[in-house]
PyMOL Python script that loads the backbone (N, CA, C, O; Angstrom):
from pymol import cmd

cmd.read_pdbstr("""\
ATOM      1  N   UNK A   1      88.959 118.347  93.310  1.00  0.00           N
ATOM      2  CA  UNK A   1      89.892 118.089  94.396  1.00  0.00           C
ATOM      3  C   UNK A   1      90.208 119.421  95.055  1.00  0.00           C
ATOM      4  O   UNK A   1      90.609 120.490  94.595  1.00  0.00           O
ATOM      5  N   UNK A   2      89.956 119.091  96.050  1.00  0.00           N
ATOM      6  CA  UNK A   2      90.645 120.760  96.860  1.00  0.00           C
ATOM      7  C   UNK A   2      91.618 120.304  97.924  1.00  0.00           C
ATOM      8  O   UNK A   2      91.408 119.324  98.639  1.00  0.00           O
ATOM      9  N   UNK A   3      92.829 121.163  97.995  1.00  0.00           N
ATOM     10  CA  UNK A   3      94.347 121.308  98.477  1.00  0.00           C
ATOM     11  C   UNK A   3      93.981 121.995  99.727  1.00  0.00           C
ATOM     12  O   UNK A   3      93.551 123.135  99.901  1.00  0.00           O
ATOM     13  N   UNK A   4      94.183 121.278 100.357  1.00  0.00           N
ATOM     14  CA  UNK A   4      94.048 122.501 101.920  1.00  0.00           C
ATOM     15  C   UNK A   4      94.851 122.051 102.898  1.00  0.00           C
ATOM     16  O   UNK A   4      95.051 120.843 103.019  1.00  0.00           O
ATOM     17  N   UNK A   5      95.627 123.306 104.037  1.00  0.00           N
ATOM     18  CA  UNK A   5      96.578 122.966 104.885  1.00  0.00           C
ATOM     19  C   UNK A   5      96.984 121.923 106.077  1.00  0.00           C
ATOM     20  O   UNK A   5      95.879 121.481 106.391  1.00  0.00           O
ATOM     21  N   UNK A   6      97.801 121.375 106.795  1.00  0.00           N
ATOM     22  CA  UNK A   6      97.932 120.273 107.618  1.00  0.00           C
ATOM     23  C   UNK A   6      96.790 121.131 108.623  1.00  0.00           C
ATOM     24  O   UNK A   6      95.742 120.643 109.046  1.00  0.00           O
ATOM     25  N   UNK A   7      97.282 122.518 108.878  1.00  0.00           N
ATOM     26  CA  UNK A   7      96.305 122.899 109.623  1.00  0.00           C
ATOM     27  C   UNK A   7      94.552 122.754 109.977  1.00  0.00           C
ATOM     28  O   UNK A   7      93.814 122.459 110.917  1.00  0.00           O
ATOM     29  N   UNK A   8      94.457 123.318 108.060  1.00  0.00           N
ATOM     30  CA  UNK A   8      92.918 123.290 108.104  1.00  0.00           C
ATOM     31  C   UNK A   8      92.623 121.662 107.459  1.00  0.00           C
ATOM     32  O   UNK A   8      91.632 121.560 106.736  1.00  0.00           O
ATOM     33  N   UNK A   9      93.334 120.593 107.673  1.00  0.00           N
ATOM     34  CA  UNK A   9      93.103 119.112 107.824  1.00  0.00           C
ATOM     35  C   UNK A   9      92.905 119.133 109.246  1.00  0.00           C
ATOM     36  O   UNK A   9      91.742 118.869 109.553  1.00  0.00           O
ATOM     37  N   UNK A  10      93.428 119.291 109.901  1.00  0.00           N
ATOM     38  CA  UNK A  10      93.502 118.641 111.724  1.00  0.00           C
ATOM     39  C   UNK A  10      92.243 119.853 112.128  1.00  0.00           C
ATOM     40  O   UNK A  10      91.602 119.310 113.028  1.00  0.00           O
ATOM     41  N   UNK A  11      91.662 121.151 111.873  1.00  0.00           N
ATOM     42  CA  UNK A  11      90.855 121.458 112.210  1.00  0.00           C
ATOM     43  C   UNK A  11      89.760 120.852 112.226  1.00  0.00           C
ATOM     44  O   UNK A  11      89.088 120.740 113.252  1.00  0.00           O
ATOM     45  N   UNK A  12      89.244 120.115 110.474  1.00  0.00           N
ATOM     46  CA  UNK A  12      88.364 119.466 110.427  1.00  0.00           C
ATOM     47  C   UNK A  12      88.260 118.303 110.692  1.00  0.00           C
ATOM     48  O   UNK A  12      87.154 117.905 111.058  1.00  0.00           O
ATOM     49  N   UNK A  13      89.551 117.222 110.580  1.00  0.00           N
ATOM     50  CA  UNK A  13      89.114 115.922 111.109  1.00  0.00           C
ATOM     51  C   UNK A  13      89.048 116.127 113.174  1.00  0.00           C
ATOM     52  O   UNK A  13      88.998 115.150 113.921  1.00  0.00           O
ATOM     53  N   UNK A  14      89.064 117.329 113.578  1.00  0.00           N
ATOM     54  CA  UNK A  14      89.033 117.992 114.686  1.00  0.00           C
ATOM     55  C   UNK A  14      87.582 117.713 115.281  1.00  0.00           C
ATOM     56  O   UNK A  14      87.189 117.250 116.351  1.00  0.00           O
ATOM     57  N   UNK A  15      86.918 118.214 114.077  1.00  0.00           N
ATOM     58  CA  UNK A  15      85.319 118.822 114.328  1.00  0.00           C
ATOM     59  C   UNK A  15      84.481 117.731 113.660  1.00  0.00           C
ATOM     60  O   UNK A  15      83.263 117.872 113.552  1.00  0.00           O
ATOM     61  N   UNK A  16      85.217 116.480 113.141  1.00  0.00           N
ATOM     62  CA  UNK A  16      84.842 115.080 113.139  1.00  0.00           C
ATOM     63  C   UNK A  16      83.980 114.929 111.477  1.00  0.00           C
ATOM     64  O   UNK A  16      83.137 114.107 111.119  1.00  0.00           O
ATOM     65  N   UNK A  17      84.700 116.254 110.615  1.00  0.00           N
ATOM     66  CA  UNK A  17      84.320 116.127 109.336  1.00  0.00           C
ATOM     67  C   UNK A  17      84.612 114.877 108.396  1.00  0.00           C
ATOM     68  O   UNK A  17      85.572 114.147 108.643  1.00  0.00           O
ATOM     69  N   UNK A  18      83.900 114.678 107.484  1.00  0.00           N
ATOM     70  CA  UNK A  18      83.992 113.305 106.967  1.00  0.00           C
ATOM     71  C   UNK A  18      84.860 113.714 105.519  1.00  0.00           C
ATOM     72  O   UNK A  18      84.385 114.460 104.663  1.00  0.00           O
ATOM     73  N   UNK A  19      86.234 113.069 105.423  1.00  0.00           N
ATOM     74  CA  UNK A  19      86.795 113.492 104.356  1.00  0.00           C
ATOM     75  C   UNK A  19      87.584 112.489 103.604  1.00  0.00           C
ATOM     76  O   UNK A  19      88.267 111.642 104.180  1.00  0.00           O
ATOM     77  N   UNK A  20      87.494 112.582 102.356  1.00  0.00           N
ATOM     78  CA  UNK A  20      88.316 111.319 101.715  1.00  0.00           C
ATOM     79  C   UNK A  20      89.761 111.967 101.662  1.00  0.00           C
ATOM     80  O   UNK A  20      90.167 113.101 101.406  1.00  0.00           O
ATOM     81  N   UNK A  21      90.193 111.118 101.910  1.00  0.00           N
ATOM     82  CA  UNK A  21      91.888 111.623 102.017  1.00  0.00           C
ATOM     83  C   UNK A  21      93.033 110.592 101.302  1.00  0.00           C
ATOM     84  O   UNK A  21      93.082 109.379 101.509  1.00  0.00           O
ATOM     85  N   UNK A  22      93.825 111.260 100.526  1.00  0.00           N
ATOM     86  CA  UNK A  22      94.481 110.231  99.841  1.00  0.00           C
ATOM     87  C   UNK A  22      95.970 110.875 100.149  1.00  0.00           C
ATOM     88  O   UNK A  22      96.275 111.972 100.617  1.00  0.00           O
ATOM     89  N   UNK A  23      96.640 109.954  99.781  1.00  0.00           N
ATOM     90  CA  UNK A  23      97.874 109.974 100.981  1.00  0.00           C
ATOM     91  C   UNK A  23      98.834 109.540  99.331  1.00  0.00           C
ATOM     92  O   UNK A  23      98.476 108.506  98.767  1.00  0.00           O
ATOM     93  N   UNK A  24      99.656 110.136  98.871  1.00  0.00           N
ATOM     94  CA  UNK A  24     100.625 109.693  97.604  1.00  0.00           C
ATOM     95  C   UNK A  24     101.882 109.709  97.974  1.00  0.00           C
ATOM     96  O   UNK A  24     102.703 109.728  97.057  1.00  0.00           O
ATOM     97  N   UNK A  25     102.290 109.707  99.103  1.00  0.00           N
ATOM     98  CA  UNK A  25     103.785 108.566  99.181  1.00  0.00           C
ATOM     99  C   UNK A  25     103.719 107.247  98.536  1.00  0.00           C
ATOM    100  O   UNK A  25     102.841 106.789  97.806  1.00  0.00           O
ATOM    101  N   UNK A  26     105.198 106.549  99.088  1.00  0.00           N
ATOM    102  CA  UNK A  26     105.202 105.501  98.616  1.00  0.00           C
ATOM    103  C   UNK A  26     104.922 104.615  99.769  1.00  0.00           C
ATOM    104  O   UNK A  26     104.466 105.099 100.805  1.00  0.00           O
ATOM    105  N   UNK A  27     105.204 103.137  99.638  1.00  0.00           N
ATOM    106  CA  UNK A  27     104.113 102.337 100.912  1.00  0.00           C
ATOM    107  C   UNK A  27     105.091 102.643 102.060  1.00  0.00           C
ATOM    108  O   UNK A  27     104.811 102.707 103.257  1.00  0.00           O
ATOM    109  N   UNK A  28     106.188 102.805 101.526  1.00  0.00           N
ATOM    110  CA  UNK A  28     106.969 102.240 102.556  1.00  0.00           C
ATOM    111  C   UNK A  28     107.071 103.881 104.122  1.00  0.00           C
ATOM    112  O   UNK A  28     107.245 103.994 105.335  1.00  0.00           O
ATOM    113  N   UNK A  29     106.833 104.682 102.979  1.00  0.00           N
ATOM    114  CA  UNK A  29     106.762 106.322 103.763  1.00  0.00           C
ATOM    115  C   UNK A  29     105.395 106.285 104.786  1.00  0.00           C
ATOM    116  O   UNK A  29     105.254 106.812 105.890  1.00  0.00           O
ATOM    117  N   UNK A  30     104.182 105.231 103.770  1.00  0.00           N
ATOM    118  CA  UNK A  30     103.033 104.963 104.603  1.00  0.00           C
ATOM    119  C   UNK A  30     103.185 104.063 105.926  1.00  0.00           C
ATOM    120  O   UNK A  30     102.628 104.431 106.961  1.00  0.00           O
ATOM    121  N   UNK A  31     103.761 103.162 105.895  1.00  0.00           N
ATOM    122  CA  UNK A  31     103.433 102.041 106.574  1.00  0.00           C
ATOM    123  C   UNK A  31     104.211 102.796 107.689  1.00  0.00           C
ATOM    124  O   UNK A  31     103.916 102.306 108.779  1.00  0.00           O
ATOM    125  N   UNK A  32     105.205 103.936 107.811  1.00  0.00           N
ATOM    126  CA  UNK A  32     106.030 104.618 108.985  1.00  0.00           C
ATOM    127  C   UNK A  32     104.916 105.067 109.761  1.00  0.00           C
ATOM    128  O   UNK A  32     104.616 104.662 110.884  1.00  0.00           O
ATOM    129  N   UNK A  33     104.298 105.973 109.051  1.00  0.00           N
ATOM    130  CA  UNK A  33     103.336 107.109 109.668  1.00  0.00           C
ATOM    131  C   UNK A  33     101.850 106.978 109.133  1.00  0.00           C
ATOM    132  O   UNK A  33     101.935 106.987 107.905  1.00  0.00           O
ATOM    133  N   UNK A  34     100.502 106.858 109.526  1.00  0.00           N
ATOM    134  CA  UNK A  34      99.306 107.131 107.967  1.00  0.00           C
ATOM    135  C   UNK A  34      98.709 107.884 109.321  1.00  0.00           C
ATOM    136  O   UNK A  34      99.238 108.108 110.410  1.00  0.00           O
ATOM    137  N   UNK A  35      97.667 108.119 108.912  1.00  0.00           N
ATOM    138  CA  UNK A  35      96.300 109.009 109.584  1.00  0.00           C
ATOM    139  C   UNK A  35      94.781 108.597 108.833  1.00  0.00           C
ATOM    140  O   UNK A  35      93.859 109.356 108.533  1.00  0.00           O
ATOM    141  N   UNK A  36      94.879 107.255 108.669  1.00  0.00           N
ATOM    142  CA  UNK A  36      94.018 106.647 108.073  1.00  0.00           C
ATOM    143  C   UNK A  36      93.594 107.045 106.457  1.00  0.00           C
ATOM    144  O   UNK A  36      92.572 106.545 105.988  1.00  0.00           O
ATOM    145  N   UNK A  37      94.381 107.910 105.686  1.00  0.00           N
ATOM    146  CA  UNK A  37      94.224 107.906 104.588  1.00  0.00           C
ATOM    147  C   UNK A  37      94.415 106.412 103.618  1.00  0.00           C
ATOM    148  O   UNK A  37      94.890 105.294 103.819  1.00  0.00           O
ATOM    149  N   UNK A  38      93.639 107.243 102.292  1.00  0.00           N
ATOM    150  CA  UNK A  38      93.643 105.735 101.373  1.00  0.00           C
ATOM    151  C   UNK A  38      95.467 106.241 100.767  1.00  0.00           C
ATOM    152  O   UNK A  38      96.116 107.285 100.830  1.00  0.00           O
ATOM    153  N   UNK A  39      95.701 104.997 100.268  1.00  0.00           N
ATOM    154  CA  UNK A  39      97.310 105.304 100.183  1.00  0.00           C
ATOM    155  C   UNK A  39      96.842 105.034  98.443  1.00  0.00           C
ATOM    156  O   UNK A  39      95.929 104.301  98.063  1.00  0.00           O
ATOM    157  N   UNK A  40      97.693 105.796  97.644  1.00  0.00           N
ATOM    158  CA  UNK A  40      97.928 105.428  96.267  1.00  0.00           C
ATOM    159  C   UNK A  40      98.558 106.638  95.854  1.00  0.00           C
ATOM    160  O   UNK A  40      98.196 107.785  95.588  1.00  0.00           O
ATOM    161  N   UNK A  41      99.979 105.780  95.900  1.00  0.00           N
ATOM    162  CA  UNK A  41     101.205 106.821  95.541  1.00  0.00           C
ATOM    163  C   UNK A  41     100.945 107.389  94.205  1.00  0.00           C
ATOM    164  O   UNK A  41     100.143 107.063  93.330  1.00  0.00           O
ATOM    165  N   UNK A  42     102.105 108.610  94.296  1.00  0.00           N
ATOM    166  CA  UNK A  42     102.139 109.510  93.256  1.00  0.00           C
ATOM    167  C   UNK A  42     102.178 108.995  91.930  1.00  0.00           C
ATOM    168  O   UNK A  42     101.701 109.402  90.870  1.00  0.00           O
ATOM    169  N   UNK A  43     103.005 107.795  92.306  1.00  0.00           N
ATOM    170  CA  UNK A  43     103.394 107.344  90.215  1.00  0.00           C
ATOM    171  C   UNK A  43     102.001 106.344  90.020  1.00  0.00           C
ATOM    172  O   UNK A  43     101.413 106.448  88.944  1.00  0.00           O
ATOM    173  N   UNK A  44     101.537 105.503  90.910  1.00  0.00           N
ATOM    174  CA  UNK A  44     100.052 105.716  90.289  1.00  0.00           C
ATOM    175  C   UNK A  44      98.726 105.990  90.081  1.00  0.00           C
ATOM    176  O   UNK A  44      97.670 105.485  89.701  1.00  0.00           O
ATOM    177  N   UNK A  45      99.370 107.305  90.613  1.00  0.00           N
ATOM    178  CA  UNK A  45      97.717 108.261  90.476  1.00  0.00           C
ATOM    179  C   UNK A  45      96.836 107.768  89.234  1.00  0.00           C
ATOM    180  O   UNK A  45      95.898 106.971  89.214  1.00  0.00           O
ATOM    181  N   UNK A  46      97.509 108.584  88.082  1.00  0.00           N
ATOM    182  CA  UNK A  46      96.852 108.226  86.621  1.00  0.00           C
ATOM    183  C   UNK A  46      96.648 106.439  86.303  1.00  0.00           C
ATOM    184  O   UNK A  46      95.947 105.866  85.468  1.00  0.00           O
ATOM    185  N   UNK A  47      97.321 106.051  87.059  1.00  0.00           N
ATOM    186  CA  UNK A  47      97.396 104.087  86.401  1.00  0.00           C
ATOM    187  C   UNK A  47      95.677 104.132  87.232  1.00  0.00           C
ATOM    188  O   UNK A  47      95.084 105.114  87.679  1.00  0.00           O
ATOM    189  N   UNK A  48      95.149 102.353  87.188  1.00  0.00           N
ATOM    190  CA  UNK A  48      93.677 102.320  87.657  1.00  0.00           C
ATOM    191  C   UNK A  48      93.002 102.533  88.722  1.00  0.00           C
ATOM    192  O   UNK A  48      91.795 102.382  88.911  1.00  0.00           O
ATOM    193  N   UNK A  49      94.003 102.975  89.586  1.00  0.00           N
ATOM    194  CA  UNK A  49      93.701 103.275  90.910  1.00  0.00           C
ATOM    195  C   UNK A  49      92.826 104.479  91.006  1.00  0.00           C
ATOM    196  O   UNK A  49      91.841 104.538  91.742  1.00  0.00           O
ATOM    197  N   UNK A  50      93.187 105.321  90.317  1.00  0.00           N
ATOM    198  CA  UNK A  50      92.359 106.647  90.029  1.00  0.00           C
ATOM    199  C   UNK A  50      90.920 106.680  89.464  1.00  0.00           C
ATOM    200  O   UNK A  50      90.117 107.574  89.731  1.00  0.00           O
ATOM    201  N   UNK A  51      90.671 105.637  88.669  1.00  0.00           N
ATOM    202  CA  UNK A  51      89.249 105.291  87.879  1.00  0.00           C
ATOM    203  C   UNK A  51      88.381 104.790  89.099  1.00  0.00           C
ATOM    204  O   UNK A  51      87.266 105.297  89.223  1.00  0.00           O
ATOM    205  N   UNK A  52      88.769 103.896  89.958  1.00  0.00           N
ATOM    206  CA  UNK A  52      88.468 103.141  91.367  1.00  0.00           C
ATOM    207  C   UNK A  52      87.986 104.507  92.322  1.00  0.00           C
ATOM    208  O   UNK A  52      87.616 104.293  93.476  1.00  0.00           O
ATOM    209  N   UNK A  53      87.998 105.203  92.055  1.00  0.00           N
ATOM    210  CA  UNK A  53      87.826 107.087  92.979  1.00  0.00           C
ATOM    211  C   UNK A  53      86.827 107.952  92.660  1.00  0.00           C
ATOM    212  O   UNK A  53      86.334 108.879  93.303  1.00  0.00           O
ATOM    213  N   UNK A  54      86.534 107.405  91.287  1.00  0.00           N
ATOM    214  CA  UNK A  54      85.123 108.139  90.205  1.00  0.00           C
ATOM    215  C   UNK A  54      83.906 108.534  91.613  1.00  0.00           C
ATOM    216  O   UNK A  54      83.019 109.387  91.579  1.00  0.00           O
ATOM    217  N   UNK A  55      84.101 108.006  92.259  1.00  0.00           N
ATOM    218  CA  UNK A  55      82.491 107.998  92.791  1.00  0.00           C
ATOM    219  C   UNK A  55      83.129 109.044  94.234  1.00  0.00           C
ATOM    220  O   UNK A  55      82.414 109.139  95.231  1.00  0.00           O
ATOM    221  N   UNK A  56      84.099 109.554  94.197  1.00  0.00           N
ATOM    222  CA  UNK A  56      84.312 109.981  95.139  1.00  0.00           C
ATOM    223  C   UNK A  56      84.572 111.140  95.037  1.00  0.00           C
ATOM    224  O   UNK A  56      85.099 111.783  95.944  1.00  0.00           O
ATOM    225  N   UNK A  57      84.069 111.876  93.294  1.00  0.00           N
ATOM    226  CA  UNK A  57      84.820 113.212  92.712  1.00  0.00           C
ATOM    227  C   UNK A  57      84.029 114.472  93.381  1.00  0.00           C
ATOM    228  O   UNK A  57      84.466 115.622  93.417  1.00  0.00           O
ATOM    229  N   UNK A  58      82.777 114.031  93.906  1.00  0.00           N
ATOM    230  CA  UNK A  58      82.408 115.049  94.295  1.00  0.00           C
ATOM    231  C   UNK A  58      81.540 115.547  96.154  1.00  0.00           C
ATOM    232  O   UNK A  58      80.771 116.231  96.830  1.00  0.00           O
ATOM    233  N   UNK A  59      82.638 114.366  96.008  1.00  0.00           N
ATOM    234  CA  UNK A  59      82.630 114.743  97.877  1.00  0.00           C
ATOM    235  C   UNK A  59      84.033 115.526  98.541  1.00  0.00           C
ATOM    236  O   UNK A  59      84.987 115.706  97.784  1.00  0.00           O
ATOM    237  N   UNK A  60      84.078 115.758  99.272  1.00  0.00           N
ATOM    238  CA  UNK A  60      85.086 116.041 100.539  1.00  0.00           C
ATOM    239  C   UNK A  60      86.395 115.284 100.258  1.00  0.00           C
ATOM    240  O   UNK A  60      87.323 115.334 101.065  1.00  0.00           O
TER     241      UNK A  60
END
""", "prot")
cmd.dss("prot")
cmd.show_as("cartoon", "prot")
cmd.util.cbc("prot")
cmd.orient("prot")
């Protein structure tokens, strides 16, 4: 997983990079605002939602 700024997010979805993006509010913080991220809040990262992501460990 790599952490990178709102900045260097909007640069690259800028330059039309392809990135999985996960969004860990809760729904209700989502459903205000998203930017097309996958939503799966903080408390259940570790629950099965996270196993469902395996295939996504080594992309973007």
């Amino acid at each position: 997983m790599e952490i990178i700024t709102v900045q260097e997010l909007k640069e690259r979805l800028d330059q039309g990079e392809s990135i999985n993006l996960i969004d860990c509010r809760e729904p209700f913080e989502y459903e205000e605002y998203n930017i097309g991220a996958k939503l799966i809040p903080l408390g259940d990262i570790q629950n099965e939602h996270w196993n469902g992501l395996a295939e996504l460990k080594d992309r973007k």
